[in-house]
PDBQT receptor file of N, H, CA, C and O in Angstrom, charges set to zero:
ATOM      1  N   UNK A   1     214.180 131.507 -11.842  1.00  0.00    +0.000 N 
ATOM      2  CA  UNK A   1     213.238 132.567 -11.550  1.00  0.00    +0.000 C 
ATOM      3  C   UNK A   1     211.888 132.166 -12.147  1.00  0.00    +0.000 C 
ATOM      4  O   UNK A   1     211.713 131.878 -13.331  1.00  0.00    +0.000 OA
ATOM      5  N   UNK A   2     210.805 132.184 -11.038  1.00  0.00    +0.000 N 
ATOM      6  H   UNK A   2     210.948 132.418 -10.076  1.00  0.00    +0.000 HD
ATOM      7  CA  UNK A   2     209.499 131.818 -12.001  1.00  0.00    +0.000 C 
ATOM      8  C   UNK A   2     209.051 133.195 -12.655  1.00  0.00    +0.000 C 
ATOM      9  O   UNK A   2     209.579 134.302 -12.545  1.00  0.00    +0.000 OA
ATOM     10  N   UNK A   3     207.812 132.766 -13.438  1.00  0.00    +0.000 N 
ATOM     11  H   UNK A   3     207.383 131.867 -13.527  1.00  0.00    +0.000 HD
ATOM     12  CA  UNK A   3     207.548 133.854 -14.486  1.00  0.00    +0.000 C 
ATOM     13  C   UNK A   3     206.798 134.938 -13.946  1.00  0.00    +0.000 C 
ATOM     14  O   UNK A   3     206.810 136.011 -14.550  1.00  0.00    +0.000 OA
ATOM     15  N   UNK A   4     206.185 134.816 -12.951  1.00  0.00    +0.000 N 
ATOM     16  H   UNK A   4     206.175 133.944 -12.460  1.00  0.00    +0.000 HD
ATOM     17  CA  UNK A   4     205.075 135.953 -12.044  1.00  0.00    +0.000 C 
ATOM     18  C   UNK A   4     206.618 136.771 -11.701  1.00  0.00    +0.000 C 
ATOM     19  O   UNK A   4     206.481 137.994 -11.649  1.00  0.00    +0.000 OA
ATOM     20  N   UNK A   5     207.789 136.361 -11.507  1.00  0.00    +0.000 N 
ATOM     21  H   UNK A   5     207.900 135.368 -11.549  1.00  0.00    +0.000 HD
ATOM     22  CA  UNK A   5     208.715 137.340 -10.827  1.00  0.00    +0.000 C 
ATOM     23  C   UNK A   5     209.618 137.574 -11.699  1.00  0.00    +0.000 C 
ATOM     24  O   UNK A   5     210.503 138.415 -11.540  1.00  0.00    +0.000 OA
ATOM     25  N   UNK A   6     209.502 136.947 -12.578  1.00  0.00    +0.000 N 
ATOM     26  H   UNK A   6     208.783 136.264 -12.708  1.00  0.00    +0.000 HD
ATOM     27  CA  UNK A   6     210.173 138.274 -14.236  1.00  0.00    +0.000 C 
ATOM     28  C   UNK A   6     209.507 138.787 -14.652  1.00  0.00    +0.000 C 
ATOM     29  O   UNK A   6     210.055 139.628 -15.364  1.00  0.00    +0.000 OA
ATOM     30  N   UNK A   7     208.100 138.881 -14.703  1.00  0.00    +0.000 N 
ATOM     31  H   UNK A   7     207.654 138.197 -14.125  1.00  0.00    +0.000 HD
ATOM     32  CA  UNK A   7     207.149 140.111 -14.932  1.00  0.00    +0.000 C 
ATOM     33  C   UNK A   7     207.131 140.547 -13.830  1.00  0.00    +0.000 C 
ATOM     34  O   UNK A   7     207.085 141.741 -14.125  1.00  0.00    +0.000 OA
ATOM     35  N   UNK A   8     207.131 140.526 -12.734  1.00  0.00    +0.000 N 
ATOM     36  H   UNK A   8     207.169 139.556 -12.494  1.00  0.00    +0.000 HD
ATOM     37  CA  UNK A   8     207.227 141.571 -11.742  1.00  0.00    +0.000 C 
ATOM     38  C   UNK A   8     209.099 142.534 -11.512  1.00  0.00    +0.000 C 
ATOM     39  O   UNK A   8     209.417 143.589 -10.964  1.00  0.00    +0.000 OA
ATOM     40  N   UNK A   9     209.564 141.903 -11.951  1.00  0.00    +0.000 N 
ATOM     41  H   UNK A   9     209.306 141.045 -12.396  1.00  0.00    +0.000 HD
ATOM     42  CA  UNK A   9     211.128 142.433 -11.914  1.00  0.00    +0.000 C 
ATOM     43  C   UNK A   9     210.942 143.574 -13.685  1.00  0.00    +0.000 C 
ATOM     44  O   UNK A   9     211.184 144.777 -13.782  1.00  0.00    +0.000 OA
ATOM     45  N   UNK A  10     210.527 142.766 -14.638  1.00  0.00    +0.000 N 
ATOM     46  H   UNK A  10     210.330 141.789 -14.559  1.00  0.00    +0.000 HD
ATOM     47  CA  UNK A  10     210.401 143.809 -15.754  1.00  0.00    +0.000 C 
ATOM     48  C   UNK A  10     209.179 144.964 -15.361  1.00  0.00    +0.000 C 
ATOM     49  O   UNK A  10     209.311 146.062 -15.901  1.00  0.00    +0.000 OA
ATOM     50  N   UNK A  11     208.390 144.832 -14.751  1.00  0.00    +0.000 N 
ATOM     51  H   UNK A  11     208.282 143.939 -14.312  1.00  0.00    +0.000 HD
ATOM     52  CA  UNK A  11     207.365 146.216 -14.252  1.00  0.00    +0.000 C 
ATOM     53  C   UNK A  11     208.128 147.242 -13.812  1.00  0.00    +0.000 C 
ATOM     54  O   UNK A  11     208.167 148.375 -14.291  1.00  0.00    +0.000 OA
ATOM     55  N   UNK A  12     208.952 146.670 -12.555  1.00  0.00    +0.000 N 
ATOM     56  H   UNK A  12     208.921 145.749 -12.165  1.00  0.00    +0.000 HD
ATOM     57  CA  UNK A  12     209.878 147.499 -11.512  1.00  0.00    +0.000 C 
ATOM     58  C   UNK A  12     210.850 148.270 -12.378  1.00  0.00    +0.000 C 
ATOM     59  O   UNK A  12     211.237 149.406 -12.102  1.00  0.00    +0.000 OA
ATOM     60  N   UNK A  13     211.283 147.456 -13.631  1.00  0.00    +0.000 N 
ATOM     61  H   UNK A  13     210.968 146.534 -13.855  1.00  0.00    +0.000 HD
ATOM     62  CA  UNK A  13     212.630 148.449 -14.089  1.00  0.00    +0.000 C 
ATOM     63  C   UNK A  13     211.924 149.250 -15.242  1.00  0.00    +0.000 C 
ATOM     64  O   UNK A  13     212.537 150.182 -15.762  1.00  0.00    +0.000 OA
ATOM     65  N   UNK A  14     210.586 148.904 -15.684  1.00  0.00    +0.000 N 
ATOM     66  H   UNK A  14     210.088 148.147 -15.261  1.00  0.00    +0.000 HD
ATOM     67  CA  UNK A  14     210.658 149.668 -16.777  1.00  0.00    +0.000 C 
ATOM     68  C   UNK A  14     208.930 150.045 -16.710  1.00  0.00    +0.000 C 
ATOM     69  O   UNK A  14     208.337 150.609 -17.630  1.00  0.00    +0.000 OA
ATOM     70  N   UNK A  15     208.427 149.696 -15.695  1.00  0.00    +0.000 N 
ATOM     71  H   UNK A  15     208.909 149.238 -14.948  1.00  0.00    +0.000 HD
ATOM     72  CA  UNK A  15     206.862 150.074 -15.549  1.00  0.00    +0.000 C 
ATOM     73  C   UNK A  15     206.334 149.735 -16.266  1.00  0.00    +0.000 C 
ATOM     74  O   UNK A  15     206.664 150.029 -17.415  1.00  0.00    +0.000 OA
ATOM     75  N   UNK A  16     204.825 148.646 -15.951  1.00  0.00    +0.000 N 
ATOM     76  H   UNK A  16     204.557 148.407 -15.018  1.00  0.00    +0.000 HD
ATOM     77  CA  UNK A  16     204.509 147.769 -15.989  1.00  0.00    +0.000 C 
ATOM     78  C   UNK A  16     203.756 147.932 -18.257  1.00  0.00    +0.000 C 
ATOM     79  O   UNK A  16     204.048 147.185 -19.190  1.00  0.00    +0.000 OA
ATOM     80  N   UNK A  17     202.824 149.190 -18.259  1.00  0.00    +0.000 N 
ATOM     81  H   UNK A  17     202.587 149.796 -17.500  1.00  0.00    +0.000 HD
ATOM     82  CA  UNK A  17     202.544 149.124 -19.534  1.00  0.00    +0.000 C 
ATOM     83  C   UNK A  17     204.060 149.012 -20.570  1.00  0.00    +0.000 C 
ATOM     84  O   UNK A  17     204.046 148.358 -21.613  1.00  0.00    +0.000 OA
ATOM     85  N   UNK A  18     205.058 149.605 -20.180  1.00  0.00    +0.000 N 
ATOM     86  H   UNK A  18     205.069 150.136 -19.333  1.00  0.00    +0.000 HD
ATOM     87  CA  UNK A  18     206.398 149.338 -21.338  1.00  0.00    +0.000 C 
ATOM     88  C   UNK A  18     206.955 147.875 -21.219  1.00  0.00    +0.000 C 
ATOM     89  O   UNK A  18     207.125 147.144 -22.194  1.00  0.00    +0.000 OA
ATOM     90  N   UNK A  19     207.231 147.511 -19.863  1.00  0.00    +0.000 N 
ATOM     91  H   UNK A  19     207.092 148.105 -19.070  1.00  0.00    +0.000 HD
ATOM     92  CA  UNK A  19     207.294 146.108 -19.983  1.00  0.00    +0.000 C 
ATOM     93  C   UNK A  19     206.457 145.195 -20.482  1.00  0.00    +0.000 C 
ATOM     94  O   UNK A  19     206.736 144.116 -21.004  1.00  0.00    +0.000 OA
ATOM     95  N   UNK A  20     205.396 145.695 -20.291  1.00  0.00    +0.000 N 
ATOM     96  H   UNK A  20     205.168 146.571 -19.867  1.00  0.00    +0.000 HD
ATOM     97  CA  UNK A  20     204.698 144.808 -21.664  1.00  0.00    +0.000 C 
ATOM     98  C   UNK A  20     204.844 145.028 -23.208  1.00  0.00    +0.000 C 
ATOM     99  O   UNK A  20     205.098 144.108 -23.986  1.00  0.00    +0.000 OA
ATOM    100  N   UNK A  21     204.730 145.838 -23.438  1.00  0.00    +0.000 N 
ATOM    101  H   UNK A  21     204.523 146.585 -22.806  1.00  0.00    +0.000 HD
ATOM    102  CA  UNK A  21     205.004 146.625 -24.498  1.00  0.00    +0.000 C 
ATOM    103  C   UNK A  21     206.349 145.845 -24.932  1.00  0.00    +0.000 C 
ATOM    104  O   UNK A  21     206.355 145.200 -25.980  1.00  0.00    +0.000 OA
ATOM    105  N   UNK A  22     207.468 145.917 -24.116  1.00  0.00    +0.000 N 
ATOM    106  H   UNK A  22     207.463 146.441 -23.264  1.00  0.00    +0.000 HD
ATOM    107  CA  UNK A  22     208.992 145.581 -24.549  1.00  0.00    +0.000 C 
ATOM    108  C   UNK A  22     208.722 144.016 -24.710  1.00  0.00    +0.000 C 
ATOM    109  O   UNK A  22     209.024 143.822 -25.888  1.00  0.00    +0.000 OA
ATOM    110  N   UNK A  23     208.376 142.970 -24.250  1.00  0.00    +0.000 N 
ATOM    111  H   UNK A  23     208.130 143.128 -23.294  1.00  0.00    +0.000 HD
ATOM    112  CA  UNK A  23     208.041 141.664 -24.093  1.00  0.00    +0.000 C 
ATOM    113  C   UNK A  23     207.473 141.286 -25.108  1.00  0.00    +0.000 C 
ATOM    114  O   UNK A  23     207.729 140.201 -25.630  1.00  0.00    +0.000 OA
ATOM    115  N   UNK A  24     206.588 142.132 -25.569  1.00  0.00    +0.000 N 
ATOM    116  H   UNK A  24     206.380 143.013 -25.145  1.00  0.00    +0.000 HD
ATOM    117  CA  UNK A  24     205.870 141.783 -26.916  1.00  0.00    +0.000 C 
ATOM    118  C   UNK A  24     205.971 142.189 -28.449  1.00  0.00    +0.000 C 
ATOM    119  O   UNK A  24     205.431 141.547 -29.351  1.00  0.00    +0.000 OA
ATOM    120  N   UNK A  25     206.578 143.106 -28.593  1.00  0.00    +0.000 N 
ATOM    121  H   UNK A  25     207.017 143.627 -27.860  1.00  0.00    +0.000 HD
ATOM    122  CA  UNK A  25     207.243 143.884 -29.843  1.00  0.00    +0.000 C 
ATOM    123  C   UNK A  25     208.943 144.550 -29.565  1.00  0.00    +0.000 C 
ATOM    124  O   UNK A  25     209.411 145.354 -30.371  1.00  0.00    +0.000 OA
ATOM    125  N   UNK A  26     209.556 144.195 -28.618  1.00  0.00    +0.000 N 
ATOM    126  H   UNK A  26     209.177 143.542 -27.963  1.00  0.00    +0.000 HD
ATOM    127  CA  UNK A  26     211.300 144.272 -28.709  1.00  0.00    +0.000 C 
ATOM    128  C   UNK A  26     211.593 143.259 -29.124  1.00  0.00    +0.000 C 
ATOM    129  O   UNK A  26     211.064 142.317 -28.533  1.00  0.00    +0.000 OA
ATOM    130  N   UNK A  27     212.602 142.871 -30.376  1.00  0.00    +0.000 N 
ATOM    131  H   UNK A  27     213.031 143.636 -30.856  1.00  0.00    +0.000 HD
ATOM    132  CA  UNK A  27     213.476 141.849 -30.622  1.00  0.00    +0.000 C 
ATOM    133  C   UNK A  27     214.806 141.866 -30.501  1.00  0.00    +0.000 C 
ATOM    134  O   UNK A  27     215.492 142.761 -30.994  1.00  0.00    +0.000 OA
ATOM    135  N   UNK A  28     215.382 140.670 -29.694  1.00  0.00    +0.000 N 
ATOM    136  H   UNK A  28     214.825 139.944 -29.294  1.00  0.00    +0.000 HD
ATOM    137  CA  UNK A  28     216.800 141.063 -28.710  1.00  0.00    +0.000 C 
ATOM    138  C   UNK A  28     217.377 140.041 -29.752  1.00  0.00    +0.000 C 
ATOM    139  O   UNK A  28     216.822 139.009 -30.131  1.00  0.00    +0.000 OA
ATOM    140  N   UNK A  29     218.510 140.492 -30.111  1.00  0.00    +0.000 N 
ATOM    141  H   UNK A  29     218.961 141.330 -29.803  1.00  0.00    +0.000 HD
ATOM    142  CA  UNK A  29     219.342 139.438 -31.025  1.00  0.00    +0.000 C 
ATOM    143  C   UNK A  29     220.275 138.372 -30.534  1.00  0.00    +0.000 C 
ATOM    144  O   UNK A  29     220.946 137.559 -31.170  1.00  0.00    +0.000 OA
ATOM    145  N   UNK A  30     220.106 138.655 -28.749  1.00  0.00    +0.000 N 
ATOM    146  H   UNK A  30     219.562 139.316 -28.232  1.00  0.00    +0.000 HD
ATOM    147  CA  UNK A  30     220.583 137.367 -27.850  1.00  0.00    +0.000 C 
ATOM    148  C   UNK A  30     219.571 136.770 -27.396  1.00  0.00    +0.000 C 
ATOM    149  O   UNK A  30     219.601 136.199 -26.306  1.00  0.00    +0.000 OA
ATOM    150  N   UNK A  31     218.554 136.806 -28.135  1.00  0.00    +0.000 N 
ATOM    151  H   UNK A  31     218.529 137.270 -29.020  1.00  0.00    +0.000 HD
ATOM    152  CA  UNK A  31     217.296 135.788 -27.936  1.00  0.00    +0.000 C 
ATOM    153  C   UNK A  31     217.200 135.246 -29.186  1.00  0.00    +0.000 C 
ATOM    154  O   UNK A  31     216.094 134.795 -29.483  1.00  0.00    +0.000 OA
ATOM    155  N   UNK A  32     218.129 135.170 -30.041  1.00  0.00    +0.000 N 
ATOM    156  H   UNK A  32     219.027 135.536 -29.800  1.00  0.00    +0.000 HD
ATOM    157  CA  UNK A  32     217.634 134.646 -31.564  1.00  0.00    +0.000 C 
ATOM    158  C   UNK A  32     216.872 135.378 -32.344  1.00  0.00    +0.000 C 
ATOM    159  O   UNK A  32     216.041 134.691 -32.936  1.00  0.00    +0.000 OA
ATOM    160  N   UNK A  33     216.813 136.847 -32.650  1.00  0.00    +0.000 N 
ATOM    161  H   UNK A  33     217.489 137.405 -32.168  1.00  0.00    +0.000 HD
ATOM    162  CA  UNK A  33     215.895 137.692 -33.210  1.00  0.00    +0.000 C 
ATOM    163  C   UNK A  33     214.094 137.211 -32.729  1.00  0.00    +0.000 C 
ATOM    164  O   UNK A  33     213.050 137.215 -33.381  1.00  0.00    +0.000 OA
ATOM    165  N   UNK A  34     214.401 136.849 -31.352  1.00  0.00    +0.000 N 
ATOM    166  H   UNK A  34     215.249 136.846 -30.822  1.00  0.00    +0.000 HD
ATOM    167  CA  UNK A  34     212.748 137.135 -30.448  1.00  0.00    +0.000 C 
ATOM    168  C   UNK A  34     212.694 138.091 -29.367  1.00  0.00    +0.000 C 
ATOM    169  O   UNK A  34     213.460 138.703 -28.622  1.00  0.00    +0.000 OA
ATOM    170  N   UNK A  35     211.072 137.912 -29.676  1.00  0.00    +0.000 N 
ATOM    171  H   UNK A  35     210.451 137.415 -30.282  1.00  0.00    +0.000 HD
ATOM    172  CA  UNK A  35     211.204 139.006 -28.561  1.00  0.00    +0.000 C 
ATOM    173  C   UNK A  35     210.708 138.261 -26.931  1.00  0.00    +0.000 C 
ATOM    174  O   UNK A  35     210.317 137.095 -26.889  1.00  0.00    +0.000 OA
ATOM    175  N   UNK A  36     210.782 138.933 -25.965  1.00  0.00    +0.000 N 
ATOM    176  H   UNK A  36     211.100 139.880 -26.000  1.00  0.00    +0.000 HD
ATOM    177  CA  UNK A  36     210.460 138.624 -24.619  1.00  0.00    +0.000 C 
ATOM    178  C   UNK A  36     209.436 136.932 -24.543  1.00  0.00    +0.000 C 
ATOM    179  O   UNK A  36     209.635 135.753 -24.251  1.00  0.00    +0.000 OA
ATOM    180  N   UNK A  37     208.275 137.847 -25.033  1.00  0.00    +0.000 N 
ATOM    181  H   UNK A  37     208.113 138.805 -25.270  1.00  0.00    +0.000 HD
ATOM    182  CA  UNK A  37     207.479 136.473 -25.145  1.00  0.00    +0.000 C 
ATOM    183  C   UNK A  37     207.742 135.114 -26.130  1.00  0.00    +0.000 C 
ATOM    184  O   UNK A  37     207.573 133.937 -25.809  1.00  0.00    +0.000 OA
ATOM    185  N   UNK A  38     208.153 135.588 -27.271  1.00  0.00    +0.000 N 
ATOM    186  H   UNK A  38     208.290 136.544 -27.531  1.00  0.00    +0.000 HD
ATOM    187  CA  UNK A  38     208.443 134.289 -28.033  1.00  0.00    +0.000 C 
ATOM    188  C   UNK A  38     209.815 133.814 -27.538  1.00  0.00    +0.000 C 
ATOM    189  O   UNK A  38     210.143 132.778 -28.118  1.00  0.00    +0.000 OA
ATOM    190  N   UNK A  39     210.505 134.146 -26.857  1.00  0.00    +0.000 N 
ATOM    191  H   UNK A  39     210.239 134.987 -26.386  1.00  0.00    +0.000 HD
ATOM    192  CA  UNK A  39     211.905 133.844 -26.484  1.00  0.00    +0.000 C 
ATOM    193  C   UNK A  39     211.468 132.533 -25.252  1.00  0.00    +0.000 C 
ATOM    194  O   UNK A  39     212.045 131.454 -25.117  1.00  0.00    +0.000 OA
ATOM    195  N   UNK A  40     210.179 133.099 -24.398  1.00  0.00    +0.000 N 
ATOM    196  H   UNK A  40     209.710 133.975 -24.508  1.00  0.00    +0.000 HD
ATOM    197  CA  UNK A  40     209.711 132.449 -23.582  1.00  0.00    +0.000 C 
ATOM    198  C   UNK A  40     208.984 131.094 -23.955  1.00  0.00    +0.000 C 
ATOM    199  O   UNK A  40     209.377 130.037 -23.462  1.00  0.00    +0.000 OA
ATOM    200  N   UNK A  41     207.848 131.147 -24.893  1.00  0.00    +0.000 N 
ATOM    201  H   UNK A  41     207.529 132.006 -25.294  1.00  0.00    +0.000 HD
ATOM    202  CA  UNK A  41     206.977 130.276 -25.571  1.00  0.00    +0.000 C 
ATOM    203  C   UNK A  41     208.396 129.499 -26.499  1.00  0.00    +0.000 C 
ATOM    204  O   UNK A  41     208.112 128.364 -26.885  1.00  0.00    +0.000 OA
ATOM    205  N   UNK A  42     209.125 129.742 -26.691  1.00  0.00    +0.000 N 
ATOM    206  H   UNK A  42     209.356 130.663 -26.378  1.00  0.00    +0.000 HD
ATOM    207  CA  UNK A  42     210.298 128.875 -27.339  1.00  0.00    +0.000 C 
ATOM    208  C   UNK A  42     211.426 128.130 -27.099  1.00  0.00    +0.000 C 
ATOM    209  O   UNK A  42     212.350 127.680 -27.777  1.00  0.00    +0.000 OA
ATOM    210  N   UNK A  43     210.900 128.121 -25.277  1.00  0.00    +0.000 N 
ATOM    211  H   UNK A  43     210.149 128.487 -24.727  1.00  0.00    +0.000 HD
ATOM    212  CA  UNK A  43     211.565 127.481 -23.708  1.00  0.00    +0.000 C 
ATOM    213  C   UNK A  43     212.889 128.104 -23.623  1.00  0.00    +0.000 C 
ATOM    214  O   UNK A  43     213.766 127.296 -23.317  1.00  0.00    +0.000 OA
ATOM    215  N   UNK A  44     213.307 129.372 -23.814  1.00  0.00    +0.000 N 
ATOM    216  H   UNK A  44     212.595 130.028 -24.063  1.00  0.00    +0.000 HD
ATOM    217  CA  UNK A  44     214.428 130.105 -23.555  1.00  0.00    +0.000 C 
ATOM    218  C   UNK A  44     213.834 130.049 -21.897  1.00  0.00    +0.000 C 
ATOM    219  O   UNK A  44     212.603 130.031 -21.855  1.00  0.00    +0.000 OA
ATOM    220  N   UNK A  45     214.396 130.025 -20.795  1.00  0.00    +0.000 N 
ATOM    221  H   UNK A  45     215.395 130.039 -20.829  1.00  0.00    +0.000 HD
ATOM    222  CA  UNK A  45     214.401 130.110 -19.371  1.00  0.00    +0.000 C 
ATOM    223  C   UNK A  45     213.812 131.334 -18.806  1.00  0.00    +0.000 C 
ATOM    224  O   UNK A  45     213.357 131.803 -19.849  1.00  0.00    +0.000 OA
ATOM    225  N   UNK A  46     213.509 132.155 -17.922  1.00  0.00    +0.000 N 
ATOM    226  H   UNK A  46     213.879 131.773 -17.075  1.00  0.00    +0.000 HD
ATOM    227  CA  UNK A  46     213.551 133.315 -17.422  1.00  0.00    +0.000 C 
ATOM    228  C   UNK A  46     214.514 133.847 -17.322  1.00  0.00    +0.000 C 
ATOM    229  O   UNK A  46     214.510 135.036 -17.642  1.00  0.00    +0.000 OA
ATOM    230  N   UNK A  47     215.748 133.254 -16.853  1.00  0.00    +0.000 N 
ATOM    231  H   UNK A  47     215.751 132.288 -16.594  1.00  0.00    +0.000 HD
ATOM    232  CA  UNK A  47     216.944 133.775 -16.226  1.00  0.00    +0.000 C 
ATOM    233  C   UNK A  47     217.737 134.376 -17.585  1.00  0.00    +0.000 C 
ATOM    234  O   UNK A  47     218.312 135.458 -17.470  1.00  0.00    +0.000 OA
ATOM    235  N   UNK A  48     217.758 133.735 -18.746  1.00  0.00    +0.000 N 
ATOM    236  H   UNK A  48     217.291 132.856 -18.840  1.00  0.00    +0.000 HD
ATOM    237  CA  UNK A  48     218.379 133.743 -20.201  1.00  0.00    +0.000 C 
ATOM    238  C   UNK A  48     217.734 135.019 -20.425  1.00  0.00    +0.000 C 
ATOM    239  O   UNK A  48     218.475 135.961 -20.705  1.00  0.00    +0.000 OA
ATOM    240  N   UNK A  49     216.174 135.269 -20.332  1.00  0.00    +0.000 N 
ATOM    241  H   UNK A  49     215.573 134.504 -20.104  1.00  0.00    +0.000 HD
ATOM    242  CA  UNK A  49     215.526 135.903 -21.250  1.00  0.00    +0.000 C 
ATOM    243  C   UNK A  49     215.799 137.638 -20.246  1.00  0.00    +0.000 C 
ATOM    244  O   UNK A  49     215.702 138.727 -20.812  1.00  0.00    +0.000 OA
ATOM    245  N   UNK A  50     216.070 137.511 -19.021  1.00  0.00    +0.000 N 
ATOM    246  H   UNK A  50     216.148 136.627 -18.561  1.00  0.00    +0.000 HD
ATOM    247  CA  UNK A  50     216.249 138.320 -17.961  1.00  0.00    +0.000 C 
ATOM    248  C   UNK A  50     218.357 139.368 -18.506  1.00  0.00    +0.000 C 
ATOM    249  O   UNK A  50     218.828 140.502 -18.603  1.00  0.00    +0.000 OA
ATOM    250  N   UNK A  51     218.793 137.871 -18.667  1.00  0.00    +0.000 N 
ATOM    251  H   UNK A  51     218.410 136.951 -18.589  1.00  0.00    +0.000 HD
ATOM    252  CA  UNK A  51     219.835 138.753 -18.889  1.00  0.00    +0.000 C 
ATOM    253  C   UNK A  51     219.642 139.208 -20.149  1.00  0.00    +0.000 C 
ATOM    254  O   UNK A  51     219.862 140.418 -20.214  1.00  0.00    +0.000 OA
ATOM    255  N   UNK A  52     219.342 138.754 -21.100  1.00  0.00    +0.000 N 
ATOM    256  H   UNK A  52     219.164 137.772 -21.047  1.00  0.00    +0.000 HD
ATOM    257  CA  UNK A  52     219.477 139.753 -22.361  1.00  0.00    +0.000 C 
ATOM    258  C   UNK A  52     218.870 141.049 -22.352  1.00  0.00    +0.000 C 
ATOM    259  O   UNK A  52     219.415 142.042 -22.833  1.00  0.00    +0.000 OA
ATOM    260  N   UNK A  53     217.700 141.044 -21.785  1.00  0.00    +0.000 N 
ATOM    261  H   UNK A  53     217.257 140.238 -21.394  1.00  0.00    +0.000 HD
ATOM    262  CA  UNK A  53     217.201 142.276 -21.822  1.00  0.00    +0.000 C 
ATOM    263  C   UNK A  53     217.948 142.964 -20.503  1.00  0.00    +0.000 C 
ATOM    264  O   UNK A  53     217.908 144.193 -20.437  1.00  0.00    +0.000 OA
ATOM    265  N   UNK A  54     218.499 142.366 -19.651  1.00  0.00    +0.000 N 
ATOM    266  H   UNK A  54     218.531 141.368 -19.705  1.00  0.00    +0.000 HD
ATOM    267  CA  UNK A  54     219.609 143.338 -18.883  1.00  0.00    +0.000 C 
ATOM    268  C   UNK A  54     220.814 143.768 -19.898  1.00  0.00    +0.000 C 
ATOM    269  O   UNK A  54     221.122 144.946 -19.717  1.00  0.00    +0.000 OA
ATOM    270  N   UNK A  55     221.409 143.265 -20.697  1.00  0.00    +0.000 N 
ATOM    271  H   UNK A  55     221.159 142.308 -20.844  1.00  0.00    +0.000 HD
ATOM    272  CA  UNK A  55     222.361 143.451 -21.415  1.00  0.00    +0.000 C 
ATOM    273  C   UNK A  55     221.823 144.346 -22.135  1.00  0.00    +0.000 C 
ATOM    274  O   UNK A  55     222.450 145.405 -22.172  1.00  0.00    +0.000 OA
ATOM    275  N   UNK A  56     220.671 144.284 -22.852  1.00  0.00    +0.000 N 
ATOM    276  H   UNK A  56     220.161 143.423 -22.822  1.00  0.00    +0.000 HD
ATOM    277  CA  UNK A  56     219.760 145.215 -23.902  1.00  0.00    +0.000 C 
ATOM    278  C   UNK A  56     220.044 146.658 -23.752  1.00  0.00    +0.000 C 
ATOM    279  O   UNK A  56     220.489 147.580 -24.436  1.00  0.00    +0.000 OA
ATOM    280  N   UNK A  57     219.644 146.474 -22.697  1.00  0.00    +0.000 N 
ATOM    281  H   UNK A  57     219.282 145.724 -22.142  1.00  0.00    +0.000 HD
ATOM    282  CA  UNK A  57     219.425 148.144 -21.844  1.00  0.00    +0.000 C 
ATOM    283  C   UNK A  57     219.775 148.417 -20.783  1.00  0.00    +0.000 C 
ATOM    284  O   UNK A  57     219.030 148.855 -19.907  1.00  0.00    +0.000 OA
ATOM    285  N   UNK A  58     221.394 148.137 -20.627  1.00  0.00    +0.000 N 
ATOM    286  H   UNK A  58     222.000 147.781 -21.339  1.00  0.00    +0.000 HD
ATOM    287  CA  UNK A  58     222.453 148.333 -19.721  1.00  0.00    +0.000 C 
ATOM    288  C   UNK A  58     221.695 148.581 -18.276  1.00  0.00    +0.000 C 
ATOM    289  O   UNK A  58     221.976 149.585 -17.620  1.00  0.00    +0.000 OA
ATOM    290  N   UNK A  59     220.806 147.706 -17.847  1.00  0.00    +0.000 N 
ATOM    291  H   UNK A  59     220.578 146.891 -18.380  1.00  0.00    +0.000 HD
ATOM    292  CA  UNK A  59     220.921 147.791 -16.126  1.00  0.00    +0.000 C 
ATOM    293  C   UNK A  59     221.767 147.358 -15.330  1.00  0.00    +0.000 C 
ATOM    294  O   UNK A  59     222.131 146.186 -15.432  1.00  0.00    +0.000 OA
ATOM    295  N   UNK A  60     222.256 148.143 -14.405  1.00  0.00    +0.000 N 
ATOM    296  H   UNK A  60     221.961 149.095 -14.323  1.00  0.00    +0.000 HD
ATOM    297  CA  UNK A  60     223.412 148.320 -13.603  1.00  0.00    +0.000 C 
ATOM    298  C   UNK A  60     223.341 146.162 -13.024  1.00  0.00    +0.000 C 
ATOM    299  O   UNK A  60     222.611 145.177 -13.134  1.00  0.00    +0.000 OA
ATOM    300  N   UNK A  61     224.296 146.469 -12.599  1.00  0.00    +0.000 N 
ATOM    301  H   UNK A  61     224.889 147.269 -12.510  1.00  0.00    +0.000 HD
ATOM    302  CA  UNK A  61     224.276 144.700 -11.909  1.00  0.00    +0.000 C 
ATOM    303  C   UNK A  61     223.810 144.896 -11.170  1.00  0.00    +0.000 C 
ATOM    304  O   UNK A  61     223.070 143.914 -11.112  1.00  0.00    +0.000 OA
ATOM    305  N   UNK A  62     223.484 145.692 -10.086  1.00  0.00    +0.000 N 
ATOM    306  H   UNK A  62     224.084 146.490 -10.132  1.00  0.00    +0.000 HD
ATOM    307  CA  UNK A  62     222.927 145.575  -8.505  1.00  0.00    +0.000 C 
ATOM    308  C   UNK A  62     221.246 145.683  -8.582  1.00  0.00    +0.000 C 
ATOM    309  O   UNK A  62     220.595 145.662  -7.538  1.00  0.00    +0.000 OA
ATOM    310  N   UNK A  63     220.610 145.796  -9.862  1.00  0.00    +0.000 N 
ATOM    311  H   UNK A  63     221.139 145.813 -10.711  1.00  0.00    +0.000 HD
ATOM    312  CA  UNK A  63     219.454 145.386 -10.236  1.00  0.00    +0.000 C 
ATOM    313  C   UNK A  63     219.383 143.953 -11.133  1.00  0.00    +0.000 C 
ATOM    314  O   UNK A  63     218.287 143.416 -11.294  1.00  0.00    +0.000 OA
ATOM    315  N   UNK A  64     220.376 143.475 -11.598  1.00  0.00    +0.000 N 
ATOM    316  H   UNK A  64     221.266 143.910 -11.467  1.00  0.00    +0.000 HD
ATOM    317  CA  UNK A  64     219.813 142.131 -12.303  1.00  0.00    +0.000 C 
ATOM    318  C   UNK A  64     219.843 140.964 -11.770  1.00  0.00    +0.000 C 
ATOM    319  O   UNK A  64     219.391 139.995 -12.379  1.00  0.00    +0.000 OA
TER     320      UNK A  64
């Protein structure tokens, strides 16, 4: 998944100011105690950084 369409997939589920918000101050402990962006800047994948925060905050499968 490129990165314009995991920020556009995190807007859609959680609207766009919280998804930022969550990307930049949530720390997921299946990212290594990072959050969204440092998980990213620390070459965790999109797809990695996509499921944890699906796991995070239980979105159904037929959205992840």
């Amino acid at each position: 998944m490129r990165h314009t369409a995991f920020r556009h997939r995190m807007a859609e589920e959680f609207g766009r100011v919280r998804a930022e918000m969550l990307a930049q101050d949530h720390v997921f402990s299946a990212l290594g105690g990072r959050t969204v962006d440092e998980a990213l800047e620390d070459g965790f994948t999109t797809k990695e950084v996509w499921a944890a925060v699906c796991e995070a905050f239980e979105i159904p499968h037929e959205r992840r």
